[in-house]
PDB file of N, CA, C and O in Angstrom, chain B, residues numbered from 101:
ATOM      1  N   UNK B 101       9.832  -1.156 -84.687  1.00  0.00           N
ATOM      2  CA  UNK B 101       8.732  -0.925 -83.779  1.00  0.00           C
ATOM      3  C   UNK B 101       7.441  -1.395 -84.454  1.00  0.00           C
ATOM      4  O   UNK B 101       7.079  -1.002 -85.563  1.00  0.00           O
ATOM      5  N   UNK B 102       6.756  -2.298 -83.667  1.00  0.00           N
ATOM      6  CA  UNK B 102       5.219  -2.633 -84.401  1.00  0.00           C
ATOM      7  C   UNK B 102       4.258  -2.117 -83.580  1.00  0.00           C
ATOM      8  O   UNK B 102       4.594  -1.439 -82.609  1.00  0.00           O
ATOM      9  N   UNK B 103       3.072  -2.345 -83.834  1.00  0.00           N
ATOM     10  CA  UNK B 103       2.205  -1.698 -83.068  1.00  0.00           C
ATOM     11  C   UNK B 103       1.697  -2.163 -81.667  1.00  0.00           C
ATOM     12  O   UNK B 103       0.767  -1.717 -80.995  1.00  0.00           O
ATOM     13  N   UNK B 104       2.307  -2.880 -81.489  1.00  0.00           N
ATOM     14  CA  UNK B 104       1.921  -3.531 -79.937  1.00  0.00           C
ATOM     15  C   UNK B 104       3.274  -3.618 -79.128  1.00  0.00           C
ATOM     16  O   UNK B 104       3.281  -4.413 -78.188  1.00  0.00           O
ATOM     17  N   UNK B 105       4.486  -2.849 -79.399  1.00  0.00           N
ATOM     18  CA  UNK B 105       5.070  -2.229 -78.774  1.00  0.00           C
ATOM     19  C   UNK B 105       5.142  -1.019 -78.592  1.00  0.00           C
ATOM     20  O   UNK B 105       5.314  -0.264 -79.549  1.00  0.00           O
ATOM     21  N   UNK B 106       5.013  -0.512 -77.186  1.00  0.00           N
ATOM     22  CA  UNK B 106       4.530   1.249 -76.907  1.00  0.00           C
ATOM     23  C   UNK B 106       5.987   2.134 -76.947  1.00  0.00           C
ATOM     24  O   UNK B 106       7.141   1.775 -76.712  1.00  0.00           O
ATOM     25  N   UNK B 107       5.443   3.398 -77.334  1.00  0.00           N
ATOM     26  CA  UNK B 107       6.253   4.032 -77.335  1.00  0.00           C
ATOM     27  C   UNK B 107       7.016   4.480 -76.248  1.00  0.00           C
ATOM     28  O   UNK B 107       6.241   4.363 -75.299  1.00  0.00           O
ATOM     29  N   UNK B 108       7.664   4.751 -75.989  1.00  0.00           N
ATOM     30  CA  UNK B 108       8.727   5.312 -74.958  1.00  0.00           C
ATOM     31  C   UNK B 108       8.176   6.536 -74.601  1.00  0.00           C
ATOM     32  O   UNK B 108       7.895   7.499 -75.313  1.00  0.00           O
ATOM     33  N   UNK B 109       7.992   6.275 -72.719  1.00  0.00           N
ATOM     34  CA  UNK B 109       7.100   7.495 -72.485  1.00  0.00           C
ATOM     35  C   UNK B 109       8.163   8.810 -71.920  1.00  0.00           C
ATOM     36  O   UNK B 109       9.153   8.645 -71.208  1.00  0.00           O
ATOM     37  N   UNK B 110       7.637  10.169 -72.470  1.00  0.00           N
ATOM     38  CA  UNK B 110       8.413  11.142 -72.248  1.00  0.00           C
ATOM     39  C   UNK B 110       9.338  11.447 -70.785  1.00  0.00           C
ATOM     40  O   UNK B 110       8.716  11.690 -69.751  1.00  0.00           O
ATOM     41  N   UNK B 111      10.216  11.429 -70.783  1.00  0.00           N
ATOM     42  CA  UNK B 111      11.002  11.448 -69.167  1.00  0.00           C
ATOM     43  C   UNK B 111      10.175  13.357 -68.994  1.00  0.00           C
ATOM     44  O   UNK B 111       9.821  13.619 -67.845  1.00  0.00           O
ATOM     45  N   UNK B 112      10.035  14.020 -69.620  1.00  0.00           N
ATOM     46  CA  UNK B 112       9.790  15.195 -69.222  1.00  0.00           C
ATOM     47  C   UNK B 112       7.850  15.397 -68.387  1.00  0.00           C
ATOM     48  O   UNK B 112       7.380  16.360 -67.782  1.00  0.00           O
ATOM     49  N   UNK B 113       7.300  14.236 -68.688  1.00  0.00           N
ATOM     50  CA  UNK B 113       6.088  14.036 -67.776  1.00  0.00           C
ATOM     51  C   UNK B 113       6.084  13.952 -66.190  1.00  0.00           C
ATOM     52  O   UNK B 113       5.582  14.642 -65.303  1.00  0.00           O
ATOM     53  N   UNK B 114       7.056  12.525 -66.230  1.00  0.00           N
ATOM     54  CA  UNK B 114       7.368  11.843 -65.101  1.00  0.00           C
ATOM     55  C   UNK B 114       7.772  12.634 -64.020  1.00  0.00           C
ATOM     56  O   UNK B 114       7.468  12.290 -62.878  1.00  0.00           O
ATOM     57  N   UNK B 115       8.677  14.055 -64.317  1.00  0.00           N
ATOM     58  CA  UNK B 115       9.503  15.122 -63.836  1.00  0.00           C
ATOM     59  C   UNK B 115       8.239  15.876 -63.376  1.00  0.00           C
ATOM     60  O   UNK B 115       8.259  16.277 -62.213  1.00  0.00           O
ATOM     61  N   UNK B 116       7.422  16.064 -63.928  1.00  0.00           N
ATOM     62  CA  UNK B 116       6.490  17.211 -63.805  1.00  0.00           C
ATOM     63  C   UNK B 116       5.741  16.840 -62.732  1.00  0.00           C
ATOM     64  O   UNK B 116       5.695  17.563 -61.737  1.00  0.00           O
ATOM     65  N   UNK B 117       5.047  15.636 -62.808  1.00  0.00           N
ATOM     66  CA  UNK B 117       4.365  15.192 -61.539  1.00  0.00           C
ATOM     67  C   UNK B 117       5.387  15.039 -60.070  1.00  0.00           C
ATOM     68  O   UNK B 117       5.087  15.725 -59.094  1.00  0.00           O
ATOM     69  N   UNK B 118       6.278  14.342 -60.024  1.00  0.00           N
ATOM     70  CA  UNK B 118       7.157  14.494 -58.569  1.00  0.00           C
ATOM     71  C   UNK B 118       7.630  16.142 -58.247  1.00  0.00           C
ATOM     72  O   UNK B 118       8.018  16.406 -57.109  1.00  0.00           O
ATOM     73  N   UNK B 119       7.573  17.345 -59.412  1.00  0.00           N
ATOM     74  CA  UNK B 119       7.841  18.717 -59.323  1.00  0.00           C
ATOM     75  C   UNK B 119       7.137  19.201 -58.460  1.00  0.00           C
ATOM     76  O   UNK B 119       7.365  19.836 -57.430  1.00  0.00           O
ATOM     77  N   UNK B 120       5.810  18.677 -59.210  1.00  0.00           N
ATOM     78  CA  UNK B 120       4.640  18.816 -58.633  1.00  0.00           C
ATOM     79  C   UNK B 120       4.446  19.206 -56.981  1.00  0.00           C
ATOM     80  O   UNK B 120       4.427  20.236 -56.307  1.00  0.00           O
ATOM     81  N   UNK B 121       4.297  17.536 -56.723  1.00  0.00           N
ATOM     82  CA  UNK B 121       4.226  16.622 -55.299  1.00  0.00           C
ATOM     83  C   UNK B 121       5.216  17.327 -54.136  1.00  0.00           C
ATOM     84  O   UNK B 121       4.886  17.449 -52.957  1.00  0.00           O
ATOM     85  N   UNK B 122       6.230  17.674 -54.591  1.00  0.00           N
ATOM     86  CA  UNK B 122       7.203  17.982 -53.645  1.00  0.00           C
ATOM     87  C   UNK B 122       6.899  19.807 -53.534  1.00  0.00           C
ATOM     88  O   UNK B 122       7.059  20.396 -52.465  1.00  0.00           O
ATOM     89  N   UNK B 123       6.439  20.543 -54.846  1.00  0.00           N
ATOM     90  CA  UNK B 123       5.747  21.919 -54.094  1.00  0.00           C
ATOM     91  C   UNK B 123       4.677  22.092 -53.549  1.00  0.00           C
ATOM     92  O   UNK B 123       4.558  23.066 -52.806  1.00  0.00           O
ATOM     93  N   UNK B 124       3.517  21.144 -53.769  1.00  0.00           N
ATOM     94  CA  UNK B 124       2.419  21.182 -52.822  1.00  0.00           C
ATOM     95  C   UNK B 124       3.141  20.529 -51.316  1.00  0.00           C
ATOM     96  O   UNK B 124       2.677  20.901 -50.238  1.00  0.00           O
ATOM     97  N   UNK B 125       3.970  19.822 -51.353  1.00  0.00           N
ATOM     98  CA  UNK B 125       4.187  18.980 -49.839  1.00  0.00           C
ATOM     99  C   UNK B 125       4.827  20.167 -49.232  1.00  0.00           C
ATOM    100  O   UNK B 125       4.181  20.603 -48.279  1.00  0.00           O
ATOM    101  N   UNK B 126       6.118  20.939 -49.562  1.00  0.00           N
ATOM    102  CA  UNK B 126       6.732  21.973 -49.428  1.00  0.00           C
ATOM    103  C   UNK B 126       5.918  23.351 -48.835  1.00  0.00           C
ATOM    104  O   UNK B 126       6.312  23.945 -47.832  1.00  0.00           O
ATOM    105  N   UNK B 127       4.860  23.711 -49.524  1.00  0.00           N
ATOM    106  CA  UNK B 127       3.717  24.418 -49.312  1.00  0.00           C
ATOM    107  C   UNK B 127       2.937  25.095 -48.326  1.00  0.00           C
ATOM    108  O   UNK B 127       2.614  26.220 -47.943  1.00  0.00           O
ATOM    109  N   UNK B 128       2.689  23.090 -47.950  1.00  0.00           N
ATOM    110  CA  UNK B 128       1.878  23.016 -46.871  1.00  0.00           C
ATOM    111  C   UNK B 128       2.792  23.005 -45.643  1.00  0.00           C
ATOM    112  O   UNK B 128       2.350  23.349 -44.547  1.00  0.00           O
ATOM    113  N   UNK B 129       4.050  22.618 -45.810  1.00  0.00           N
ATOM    114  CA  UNK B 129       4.889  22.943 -44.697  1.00  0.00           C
ATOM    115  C   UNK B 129       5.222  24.431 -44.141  1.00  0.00           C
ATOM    116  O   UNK B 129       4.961  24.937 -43.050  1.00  0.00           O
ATOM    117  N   UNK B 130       5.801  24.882 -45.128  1.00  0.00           N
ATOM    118  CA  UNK B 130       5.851  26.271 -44.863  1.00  0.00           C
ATOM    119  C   UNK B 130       4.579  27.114 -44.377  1.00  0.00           C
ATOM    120  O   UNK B 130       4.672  28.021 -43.549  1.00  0.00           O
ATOM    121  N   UNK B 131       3.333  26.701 -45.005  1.00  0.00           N
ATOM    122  CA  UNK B 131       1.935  27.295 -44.571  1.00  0.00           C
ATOM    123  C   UNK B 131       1.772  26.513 -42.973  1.00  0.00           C
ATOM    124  O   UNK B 131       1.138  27.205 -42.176  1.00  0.00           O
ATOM    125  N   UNK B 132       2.066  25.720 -42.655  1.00  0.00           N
ATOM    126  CA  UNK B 132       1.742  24.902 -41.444  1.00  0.00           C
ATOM    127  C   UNK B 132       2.523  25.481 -40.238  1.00  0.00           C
ATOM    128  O   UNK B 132       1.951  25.719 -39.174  1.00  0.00           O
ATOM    129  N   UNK B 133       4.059  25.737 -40.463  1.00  0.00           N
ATOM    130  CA  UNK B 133       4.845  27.012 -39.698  1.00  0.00           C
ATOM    131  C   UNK B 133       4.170  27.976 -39.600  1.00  0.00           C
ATOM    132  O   UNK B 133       3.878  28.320 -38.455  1.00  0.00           O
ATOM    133  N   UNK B 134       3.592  28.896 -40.908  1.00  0.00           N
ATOM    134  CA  UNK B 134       3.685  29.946 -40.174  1.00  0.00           C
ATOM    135  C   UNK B 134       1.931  30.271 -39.682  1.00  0.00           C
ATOM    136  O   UNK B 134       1.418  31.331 -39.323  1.00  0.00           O
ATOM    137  N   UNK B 135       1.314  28.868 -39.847  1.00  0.00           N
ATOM    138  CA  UNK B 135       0.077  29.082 -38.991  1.00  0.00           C
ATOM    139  C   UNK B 135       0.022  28.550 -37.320  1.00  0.00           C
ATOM    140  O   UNK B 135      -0.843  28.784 -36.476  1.00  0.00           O
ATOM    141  N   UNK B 136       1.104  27.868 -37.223  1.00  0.00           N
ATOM    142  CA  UNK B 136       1.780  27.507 -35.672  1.00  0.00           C
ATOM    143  C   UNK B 136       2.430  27.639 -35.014  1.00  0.00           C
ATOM    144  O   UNK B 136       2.895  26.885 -34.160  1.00  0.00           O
ATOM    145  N   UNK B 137       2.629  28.728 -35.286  1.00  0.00           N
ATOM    146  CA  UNK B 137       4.712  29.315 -35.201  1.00  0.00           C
ATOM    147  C   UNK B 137       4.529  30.482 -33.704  1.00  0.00           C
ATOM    148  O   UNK B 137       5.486  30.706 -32.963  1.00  0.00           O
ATOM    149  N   UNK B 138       3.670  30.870 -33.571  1.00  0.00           N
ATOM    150  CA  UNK B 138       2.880  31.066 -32.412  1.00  0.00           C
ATOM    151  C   UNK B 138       2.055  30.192 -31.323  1.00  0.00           C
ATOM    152  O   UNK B 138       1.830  30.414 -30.133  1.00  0.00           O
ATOM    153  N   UNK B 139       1.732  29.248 -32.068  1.00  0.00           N
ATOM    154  CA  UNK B 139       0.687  28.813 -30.640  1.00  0.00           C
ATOM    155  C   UNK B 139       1.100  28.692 -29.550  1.00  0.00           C
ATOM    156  O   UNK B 139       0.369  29.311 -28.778  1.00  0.00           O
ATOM    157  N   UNK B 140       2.170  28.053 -28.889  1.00  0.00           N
ATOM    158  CA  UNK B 140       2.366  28.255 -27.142  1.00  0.00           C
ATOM    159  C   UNK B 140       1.838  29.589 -26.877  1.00  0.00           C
ATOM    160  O   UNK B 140       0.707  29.785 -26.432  1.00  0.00           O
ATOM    161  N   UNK B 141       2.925  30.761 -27.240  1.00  0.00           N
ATOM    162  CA  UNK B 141       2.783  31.742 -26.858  1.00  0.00           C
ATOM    163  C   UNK B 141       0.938  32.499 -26.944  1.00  0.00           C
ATOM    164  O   UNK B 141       0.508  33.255 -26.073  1.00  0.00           O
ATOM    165  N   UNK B 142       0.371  32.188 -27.805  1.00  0.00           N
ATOM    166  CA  UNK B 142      -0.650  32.882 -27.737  1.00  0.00           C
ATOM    167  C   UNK B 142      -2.059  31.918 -26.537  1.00  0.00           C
ATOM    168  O   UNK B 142      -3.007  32.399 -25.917  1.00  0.00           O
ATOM    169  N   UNK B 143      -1.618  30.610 -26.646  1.00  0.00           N
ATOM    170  CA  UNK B 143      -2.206  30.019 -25.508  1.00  0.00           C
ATOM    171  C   UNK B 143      -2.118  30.144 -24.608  1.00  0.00           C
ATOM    172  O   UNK B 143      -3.068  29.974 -23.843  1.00  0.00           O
ATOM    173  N   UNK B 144      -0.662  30.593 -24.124  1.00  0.00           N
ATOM    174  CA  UNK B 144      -0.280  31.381 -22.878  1.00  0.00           C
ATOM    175  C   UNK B 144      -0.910  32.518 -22.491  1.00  0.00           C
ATOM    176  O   UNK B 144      -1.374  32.535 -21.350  1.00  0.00           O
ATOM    177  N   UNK B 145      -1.038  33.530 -23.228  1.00  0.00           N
ATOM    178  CA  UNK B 145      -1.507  34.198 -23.408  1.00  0.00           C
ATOM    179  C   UNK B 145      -2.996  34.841 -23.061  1.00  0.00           C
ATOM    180  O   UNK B 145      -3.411  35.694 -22.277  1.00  0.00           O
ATOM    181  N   UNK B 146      -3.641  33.874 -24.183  1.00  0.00           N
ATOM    182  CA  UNK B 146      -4.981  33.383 -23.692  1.00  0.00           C
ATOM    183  C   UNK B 146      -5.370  32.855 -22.719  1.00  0.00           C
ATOM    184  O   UNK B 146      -6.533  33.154 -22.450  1.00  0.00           O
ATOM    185  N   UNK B 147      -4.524  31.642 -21.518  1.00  0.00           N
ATOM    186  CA  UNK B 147      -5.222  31.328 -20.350  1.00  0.00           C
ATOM    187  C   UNK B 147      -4.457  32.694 -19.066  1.00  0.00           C
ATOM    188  O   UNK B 147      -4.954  33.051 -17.998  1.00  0.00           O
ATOM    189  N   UNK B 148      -3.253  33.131 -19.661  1.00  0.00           N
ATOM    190  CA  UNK B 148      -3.731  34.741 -18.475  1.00  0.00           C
ATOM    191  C   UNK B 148      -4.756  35.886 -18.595  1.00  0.00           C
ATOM    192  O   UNK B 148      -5.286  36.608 -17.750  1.00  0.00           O
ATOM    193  N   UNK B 149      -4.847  35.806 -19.897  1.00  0.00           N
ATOM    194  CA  UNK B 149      -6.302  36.796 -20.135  1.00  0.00           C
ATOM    195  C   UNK B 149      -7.628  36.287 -19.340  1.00  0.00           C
ATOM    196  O   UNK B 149      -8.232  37.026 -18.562  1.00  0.00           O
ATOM    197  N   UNK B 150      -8.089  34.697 -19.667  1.00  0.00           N
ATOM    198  CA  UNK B 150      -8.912  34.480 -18.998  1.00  0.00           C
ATOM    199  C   UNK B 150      -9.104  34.390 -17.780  1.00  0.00           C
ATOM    200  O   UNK B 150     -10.226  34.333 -17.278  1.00  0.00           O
ATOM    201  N   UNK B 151      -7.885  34.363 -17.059  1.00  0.00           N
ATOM    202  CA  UNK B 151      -7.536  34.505 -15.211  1.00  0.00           C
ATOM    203  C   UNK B 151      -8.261  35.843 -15.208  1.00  0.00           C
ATOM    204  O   UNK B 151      -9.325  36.056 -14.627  1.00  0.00           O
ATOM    205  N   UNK B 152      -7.456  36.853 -16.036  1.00  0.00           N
ATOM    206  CA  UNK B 152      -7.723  38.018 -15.408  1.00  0.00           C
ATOM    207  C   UNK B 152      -9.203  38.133 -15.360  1.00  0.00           C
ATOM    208  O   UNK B 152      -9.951  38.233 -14.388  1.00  0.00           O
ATOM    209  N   UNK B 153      -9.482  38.092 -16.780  1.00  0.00           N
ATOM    210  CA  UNK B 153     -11.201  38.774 -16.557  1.00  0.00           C
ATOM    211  C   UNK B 153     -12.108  37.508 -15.625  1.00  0.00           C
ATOM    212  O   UNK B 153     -13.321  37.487 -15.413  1.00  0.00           O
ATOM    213  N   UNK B 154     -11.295  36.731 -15.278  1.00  0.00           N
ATOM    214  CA  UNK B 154     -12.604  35.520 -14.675  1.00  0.00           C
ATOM    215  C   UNK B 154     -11.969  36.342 -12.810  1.00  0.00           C
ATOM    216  O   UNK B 154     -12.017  35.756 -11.728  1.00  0.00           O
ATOM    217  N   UNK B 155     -11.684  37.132 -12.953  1.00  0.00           N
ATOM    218  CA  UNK B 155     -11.014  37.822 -11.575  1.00  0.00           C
ATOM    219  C   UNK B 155     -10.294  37.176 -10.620  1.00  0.00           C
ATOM    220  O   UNK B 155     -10.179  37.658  -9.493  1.00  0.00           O
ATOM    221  N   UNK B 156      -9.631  35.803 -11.035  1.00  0.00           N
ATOM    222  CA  UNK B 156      -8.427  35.215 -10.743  1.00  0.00           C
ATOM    223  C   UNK B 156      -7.008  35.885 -10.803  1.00  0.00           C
ATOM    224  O   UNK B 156      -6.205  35.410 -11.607  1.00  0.00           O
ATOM    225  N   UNK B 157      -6.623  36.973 -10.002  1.00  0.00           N
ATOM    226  CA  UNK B 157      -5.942  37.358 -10.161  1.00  0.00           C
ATOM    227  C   UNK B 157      -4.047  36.846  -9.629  1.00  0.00           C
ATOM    228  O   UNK B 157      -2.975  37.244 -10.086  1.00  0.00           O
ATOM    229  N   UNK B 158      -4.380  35.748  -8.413  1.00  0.00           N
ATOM    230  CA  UNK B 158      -3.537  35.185  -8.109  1.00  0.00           C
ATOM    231  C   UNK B 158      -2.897  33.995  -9.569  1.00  0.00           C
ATOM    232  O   UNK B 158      -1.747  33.885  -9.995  1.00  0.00           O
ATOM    233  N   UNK B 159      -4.040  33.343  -9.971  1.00  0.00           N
ATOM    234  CA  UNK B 159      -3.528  32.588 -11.066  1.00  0.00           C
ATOM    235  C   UNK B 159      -2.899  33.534 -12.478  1.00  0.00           C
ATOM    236  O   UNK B 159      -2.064  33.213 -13.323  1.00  0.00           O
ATOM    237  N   UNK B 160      -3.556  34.581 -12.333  1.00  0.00           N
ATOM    238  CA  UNK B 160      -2.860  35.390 -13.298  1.00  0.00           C
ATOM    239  C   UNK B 160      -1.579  35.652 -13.061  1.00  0.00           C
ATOM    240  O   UNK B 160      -0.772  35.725 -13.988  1.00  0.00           O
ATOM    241  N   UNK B 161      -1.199  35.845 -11.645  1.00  0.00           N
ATOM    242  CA  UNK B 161      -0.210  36.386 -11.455  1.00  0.00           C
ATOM    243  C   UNK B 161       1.174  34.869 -11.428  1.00  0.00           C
ATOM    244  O   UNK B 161       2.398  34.956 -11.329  1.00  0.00           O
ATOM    245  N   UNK B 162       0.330  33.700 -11.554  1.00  0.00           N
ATOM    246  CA  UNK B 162       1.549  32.551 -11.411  1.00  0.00           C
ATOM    247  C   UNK B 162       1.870  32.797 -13.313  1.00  0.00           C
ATOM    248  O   UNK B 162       2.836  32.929 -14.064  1.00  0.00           O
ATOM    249  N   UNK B 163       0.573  32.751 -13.383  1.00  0.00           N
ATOM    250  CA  UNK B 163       1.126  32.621 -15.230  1.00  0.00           C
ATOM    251  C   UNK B 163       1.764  33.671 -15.750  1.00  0.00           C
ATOM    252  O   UNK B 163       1.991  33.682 -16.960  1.00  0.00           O
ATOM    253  N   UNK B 164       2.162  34.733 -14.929  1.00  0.00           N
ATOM    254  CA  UNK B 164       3.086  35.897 -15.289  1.00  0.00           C
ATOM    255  C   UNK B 164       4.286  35.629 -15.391  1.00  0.00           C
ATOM    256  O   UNK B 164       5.135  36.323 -15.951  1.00  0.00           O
ATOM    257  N   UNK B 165       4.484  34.312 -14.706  1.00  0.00           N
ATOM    258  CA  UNK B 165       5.669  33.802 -14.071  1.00  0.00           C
ATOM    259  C   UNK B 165       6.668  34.972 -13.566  1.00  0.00           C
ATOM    260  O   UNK B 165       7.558  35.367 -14.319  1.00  0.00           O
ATOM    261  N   UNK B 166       6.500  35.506 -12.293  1.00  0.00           N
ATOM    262  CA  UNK B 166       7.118  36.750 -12.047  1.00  0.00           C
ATOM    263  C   UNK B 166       8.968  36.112 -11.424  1.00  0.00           C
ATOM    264  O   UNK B 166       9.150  34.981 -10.973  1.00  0.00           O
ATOM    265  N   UNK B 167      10.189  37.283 -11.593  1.00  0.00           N
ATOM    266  CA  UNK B 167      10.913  36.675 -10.934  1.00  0.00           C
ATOM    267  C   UNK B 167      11.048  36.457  -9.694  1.00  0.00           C
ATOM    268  O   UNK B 167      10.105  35.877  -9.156  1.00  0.00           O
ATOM    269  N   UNK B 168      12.072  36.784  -8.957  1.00  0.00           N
ATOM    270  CA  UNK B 168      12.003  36.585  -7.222  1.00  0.00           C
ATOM    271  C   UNK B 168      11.748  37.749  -6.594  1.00  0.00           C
ATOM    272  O   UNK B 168      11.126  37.843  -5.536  1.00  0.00           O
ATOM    273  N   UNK B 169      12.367  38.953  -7.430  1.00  0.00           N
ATOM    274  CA  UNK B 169      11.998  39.911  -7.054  1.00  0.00           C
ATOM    275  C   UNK B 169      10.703  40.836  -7.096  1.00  0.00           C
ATOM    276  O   UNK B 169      10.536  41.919  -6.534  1.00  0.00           O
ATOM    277  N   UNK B 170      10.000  40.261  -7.752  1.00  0.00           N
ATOM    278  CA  UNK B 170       8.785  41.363  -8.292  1.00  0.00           C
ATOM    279  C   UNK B 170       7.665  40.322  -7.408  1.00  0.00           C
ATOM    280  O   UNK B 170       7.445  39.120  -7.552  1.00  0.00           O
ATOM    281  N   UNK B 171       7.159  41.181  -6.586  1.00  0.00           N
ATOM    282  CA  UNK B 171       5.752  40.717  -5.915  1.00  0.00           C
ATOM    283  C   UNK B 171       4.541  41.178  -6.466  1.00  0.00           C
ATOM    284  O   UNK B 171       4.484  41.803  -7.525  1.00  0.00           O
ATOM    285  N   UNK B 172       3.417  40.834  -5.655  1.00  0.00           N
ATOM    286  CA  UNK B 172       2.071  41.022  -6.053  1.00  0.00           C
ATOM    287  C   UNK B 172       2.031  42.303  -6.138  1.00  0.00           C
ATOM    288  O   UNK B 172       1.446  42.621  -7.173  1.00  0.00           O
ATOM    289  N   UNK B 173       2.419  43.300  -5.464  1.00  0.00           N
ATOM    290  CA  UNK B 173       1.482  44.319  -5.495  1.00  0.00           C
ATOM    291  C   UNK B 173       2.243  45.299  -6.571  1.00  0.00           C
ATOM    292  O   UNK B 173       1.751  46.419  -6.713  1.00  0.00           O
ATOM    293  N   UNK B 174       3.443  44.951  -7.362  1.00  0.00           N
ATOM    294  CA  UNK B 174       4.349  45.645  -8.522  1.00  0.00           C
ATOM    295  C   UNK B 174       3.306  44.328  -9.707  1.00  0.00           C
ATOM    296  O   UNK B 174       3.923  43.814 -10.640  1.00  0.00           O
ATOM    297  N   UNK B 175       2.431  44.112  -9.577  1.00  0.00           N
ATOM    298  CA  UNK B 175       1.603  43.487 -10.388  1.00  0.00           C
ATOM    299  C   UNK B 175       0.377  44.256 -10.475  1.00  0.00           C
ATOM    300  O   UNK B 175      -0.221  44.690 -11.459  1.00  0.00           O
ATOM    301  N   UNK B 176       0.145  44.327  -9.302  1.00  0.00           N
ATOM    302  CA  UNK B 176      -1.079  45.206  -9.241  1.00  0.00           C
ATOM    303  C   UNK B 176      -0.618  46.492  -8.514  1.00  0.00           C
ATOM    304  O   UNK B 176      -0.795  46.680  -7.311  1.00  0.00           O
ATOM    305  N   UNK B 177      -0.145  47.170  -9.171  1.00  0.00           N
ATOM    306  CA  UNK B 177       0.332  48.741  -8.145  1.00  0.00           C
ATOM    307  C   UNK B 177      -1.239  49.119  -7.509  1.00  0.00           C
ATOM    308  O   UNK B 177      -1.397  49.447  -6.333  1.00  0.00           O
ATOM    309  N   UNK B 178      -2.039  49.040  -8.221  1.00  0.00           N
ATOM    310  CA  UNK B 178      -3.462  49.996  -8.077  1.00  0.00           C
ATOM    311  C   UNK B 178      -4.321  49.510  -6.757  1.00  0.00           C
ATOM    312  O   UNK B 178      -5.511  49.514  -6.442  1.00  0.00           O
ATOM    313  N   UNK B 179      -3.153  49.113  -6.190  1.00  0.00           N
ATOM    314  CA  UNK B 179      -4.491  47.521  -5.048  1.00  0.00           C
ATOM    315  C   UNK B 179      -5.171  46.047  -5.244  1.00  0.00           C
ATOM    316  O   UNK B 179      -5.592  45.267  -4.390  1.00  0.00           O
ATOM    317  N   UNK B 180      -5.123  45.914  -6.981  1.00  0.00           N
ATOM    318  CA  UNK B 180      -6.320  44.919  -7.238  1.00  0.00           C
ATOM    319  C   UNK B 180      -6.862  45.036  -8.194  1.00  0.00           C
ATOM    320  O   UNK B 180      -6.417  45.850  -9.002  1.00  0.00           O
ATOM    321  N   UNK B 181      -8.087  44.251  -8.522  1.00  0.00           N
ATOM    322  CA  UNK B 181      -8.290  44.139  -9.835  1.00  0.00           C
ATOM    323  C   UNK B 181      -9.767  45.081  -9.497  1.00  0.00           C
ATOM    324  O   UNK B 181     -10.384  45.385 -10.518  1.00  0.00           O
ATOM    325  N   UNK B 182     -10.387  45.571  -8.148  1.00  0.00           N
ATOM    326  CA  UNK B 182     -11.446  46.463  -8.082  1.00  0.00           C
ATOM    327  C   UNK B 182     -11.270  47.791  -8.482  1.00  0.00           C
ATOM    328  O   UNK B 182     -12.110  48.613  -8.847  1.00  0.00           O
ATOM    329  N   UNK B 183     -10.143  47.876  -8.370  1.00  0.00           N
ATOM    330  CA  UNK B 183      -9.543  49.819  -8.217  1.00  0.00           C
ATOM    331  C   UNK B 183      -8.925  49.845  -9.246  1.00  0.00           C
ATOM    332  O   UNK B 183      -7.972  50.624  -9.281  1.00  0.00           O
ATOM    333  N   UNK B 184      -9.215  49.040 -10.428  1.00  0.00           N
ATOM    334  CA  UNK B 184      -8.604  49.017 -11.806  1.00  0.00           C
ATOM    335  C   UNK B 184      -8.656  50.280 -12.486  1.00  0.00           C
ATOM    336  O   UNK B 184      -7.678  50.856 -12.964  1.00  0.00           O
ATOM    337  N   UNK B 185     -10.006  50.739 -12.511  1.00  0.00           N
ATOM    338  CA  UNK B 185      -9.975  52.124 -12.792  1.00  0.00           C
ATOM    339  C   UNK B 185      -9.405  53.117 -12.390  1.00  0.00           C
ATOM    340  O   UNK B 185      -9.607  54.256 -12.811  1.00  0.00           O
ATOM    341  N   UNK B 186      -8.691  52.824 -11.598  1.00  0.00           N
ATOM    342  CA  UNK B 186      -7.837  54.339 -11.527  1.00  0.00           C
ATOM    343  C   UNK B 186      -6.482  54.302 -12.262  1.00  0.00           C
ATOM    344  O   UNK B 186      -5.626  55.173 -12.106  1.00  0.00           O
ATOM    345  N   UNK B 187      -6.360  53.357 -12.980  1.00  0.00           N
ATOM    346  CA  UNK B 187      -5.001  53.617 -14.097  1.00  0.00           C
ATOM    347  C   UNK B 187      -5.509  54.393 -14.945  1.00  0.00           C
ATOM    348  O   UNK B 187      -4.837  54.795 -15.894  1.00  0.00           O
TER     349      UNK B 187
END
């Protein structure tokens, strides 16, 4: 070996950086699930909330998606969204 041939670089570096790479990539996956792992549902969610209080109560009631059997007024037992207060 002379001096203008380099030494042989450690295989235990090379390991460390792709170790690396693949737990930050890993990471962010798992962090990316469980920061989305909800959204339909809570968007859903959120545009029947806003039916209700914007006093759309018919659109509330499509986004309930009710079955065949359950009508409006087993939605609203109380009459409506005026006579709310009496639940």
């Amino acid at each position: 070996m002379t001096l203008l041939d380099p030494p042989a670089e450690p295989q235990g570096k090379r390991n460390a950086g792709k170790f690396t790479l693949i737990a930050v990539v890993l990471a962010a996956i798992i962090g990316g699930w469980f920061l989305f792992r909800y959204y339909p549902e809570k968007r859903a969610v959120n545009h029947f909330f806003d039916a209700l209080v914007a006093g759309d109560t018919n659109r509330a009631y499509q986004l309930w998606k009710p079955s065949q059997v359950t009508e409006l007024e087993i939605f609203w037992p109380t009459g409506g969204p005026k006579d709310i207060t009496a639940l």
